[in-house]
N, C-alpha and C positions, 0 to 999 in steps of 0.2 A: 533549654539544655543544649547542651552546644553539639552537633554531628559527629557521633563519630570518623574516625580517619577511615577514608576509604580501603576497601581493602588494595595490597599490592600486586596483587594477578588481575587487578579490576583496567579498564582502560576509562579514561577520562576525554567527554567534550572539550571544547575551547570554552565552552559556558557551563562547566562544573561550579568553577566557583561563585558565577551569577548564582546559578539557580540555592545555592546555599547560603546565599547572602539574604536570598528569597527568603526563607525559613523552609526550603523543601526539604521533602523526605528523600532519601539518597538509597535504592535499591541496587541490587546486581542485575545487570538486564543484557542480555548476548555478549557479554563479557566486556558490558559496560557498568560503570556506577551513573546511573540515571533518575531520574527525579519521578517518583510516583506519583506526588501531590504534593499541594503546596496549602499553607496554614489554611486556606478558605474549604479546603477537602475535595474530594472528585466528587459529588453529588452538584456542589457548587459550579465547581469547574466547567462538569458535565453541559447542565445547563447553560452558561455564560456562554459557550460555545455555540448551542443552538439558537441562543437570543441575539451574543453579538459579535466577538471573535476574540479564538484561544491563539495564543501563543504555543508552540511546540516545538522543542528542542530533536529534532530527527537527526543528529549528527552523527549519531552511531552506524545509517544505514551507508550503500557505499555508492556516495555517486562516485561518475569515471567517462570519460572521453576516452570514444574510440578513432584512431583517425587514420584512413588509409595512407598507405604508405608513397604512391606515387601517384600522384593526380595528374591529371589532362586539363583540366582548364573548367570543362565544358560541367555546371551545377549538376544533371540529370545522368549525364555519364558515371561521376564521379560518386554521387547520390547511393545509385544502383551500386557503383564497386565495391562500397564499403558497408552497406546494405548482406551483400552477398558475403562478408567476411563472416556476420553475425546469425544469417537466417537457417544455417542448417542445424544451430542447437534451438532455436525457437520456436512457435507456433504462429506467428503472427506476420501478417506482411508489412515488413520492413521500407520493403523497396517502393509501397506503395505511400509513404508518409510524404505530406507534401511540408511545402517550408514551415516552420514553424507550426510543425504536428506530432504530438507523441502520442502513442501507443500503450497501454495495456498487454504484455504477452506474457510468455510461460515457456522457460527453460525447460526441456524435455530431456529423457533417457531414453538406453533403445527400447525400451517396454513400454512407452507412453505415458509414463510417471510424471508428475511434476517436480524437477530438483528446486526450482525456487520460482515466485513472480513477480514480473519487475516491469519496469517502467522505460521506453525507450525512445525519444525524441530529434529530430530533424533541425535543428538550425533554422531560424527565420532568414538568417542574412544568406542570399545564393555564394557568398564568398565565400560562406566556410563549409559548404556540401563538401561531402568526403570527411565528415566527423558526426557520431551519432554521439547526443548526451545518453547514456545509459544511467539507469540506480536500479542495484540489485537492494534484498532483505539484507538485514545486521548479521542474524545468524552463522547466514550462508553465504558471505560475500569473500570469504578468502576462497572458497571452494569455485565461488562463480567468477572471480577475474582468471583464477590461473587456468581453466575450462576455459573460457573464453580466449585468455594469449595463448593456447595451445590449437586454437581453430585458426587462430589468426595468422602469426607465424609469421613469418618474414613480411606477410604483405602491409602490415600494417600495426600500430600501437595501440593499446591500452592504457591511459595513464589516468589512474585512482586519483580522485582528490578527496579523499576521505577523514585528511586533517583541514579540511574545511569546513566553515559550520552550514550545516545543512536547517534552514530553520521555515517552520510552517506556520500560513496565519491561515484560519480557520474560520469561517462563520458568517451568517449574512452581511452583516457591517464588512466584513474584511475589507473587498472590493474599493470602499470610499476608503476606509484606511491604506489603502496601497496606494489608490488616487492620490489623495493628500500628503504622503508623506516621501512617497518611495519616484512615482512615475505617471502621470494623469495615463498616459496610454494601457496603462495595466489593464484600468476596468474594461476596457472593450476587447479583450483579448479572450476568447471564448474557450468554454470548460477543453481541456487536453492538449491548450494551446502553449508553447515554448519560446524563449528567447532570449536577452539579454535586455539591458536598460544601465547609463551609466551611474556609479557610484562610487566617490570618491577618488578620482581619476582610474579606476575601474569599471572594471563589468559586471555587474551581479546576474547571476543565472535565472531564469524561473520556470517554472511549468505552473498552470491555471489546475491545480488539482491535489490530491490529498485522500484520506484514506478517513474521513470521520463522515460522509456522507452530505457533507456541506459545501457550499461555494467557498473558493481558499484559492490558497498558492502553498508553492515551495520555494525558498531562495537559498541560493547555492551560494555562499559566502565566502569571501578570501579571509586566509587565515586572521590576519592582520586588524578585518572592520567587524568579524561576525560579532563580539561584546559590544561596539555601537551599536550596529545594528538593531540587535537587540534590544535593546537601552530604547532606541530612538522609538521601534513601534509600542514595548512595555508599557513607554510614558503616557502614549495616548489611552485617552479616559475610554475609548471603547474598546482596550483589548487586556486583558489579563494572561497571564503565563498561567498553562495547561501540563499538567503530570499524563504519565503513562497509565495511569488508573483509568483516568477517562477520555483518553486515547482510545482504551481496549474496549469501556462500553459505548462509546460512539460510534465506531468502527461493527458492533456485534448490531447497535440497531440498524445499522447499515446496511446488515446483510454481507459485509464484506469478509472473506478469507481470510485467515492469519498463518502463515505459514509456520508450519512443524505443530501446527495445531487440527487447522482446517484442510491442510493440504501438505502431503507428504510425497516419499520417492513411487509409493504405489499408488499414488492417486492419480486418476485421469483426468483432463481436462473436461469427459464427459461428467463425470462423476460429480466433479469438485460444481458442478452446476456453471461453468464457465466457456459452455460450448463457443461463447459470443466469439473469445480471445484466441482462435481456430482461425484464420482469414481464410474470406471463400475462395482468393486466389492459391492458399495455399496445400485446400483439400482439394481444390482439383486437380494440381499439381502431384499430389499425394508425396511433396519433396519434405517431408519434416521426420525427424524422429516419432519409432514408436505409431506412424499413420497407420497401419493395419490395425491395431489392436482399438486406436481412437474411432478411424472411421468405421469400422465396425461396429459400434459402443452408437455412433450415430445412428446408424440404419436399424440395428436391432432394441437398442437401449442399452444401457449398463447395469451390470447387478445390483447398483447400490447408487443411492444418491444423496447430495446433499439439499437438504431441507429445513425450513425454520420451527423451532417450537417455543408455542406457547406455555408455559409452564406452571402449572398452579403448586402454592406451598412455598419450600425451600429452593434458590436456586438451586440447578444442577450442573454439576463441572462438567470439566474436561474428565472424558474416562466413564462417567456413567452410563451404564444399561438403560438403551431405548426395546421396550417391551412391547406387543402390541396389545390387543383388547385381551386377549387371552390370558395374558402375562408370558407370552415368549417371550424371550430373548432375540429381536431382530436387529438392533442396531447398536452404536455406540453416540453419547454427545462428542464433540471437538470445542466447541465456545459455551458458556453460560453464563451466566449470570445477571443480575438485576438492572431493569433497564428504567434510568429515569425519566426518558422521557415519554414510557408507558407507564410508570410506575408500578412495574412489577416482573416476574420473572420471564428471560426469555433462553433461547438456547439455540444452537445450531449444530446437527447430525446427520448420521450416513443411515439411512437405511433402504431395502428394497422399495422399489418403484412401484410396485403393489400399495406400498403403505404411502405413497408420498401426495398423495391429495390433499389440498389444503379442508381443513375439516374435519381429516381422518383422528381420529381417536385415540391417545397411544397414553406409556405410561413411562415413566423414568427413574430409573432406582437413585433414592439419595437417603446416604445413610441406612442403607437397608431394607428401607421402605421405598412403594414402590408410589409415586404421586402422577396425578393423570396430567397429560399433557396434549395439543392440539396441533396439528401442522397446520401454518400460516405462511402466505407467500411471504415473499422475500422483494425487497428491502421492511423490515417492522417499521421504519420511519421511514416516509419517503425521499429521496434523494431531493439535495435542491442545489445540481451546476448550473453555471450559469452557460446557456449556449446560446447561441447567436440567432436572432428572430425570436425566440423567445419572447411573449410579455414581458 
């Protein structure tokens, strides 16, 4: 049966019409029409990912270069200047990123909240210090560049490339698939690592990392090659194209956040279990939005936390009542559902630090009823980047 027409308030990748050529399923997704699954289904999908490597269409989220506006010459000088345009909305230190190193941080408000989480990297080459690659979430990324060009201001630019294709390979194999097709120097480029490689008498972007808990990339595509591109790694016999279906439980066994899910304007960096993504230059600095109320949440604890569950029965959503042994009401889920590669239900929620012992015993209302539930540390699968020394 052939796809319906997307809707017309929908906005469209440069690989819309790949992925329906695919036979994908075409959802509304942050005000995109995005591919959920594709004829083999996100169970399949899921798995192909953990065994060999997914294809992922991330186009919708918003990479962007930031670049100071009047440089000095000098990499470290100019590093710090542009560095300092960005680190007064963040949590992370910035200024501390060496060449081709990116970061994990967390766009804050003045109350310590999380506005979005995002990804922000250094340049390998010392030429181009004085520009950081940023990627904000899909959701939240009209909100997070004009925030950002308002901190920045005369001293420096902004400039989105957001109609570029933003595309992710995923999975053990990835690695030799990027060797062999894309760059032999990819594979020894270690997990959080950033740069450039030539393609096509261009640049293609990349960062060594990804959001499904596995060894990957991201590559940052000129409008013009992203449908090659794609094409080229598709064809190879160890990668299959990957929906947002199992995007979202790759990511949940991962333990990882999903913003406007997992983490919101009132969530704290404490809370959200991401104390990591806090740089210790920066709390002792105590120069970031919102530091009273985080570093306080440090020293004393936070009222609520987030925590994994194990879930016997029906999965449990987003929104469901985390109860404890008594049947209170203490907390709420943020993620759920079924994870294949435990084969069976998991979830991830807020609640008091009283209750967040891995062990502890709780229960989750679904559908009315209330089914027991266990806290289990975090990541349910264990991560496997590839870092340097490593076996």
């Amino acid at each position: 049966m052939a796809e319906p027409a997307p809707h017309s308030d929908l906005r469209e990748t440069l690989l819309a019409a790949t992925h329906r050529a695919l036979g994908a399923r075409m959802v509304p997704f942050a005000g995109y029409s995005m591919p959920v699954q594709y004829p083999t289904g996100i169970i399949a999908e899921h798995k192909w990912t953990r065994e060999h490597a997914g294809l992922f269409d991330v186009s919708h989220m918003g990479p962007s270069f930031l670049i100071l506006g009047k440089k000095s010459g000098d990499p470290d000088k100019d590093h710090a200047a542009v560095a300092a345009l960005i680190e007064p909305l963040v949590s992370g230190d910035i200024r501390g990123l060496k060449l081709g190193q990116m970061r994990y941080t967390l766009l804050l408000n003045d109350e310590g909240g999380i506005v979005d989480d995002l990804m922000i990297g250094r340049p390998r080459d010392p030429a181009l210090s004085g520009m950081l690659y940023v990627v904000v979430n899909a959701d939240t990324k009209d909100n997070d560049f004009a925030r950002i060009a308002v901190a920045v201001a005369d001293r420096g630019t902004l400039n989105r490339s957001d109609i570029s294709g933003l595309i992710a390979l995923q999975g053990p194999e990835a690695a030799a698939v990027a060797r062999d097709l894309l760059a032999p120097e990819l594979a020894d480029v270690g997990f959080m690592g950033c740069g450039s490689f030539a393609y096509k008498g261009g640049r293609v972007v990349f960062s060594r990392s990804g959001y499904t808990g596995e060894d990957g990339y991201e590559f940052l595509v000129a409008p013009g090659h992203a449908v090659e591109f794609w094409n080229l790694l598709a064809a190879d016999s160890r990668v299959r194209p990957v929906g947002l279906g199992a995007r979202d439980s790759l990511r949940l066994e991962a333990g990882l956040p999903l913003y406007g899910h997992d983490l919101d304007k009132t969530t704290s960096p404490i809370e959200g279990n991401l104390a990591f993504a806090v740089s210790k230059r920066r709390r002792e600095a105590r120069d970031f939005l919102g530091a009273e109320r985080i570093l306080a949440e440090v020293a004393n604890g936070p009222s609520r936390i987030r925590v994994g569950l194990l879930v016997e029965g029906a999965p449990a959503r987003d929104g469901a009542d985390i109860t404890d042994a008594a049947g209170t009401r203490i907390g709420i889920v943020t993620s759920g559902g079924f994870a294949p590669s435990l084969n069976r239900p998991i979830a991830m929620g807020y609640v008091p630090p009283a209750h967040a012992a891995p062990g502890t015993k709780l229960g989750v209302s679904v559908r009315g009823r209330t089914q027991a539930a266990t806290v289990a540390p975090l990541p349910f699968v264990p991560h496997r980047y590839f870092r340097k020394g490593s076996p």
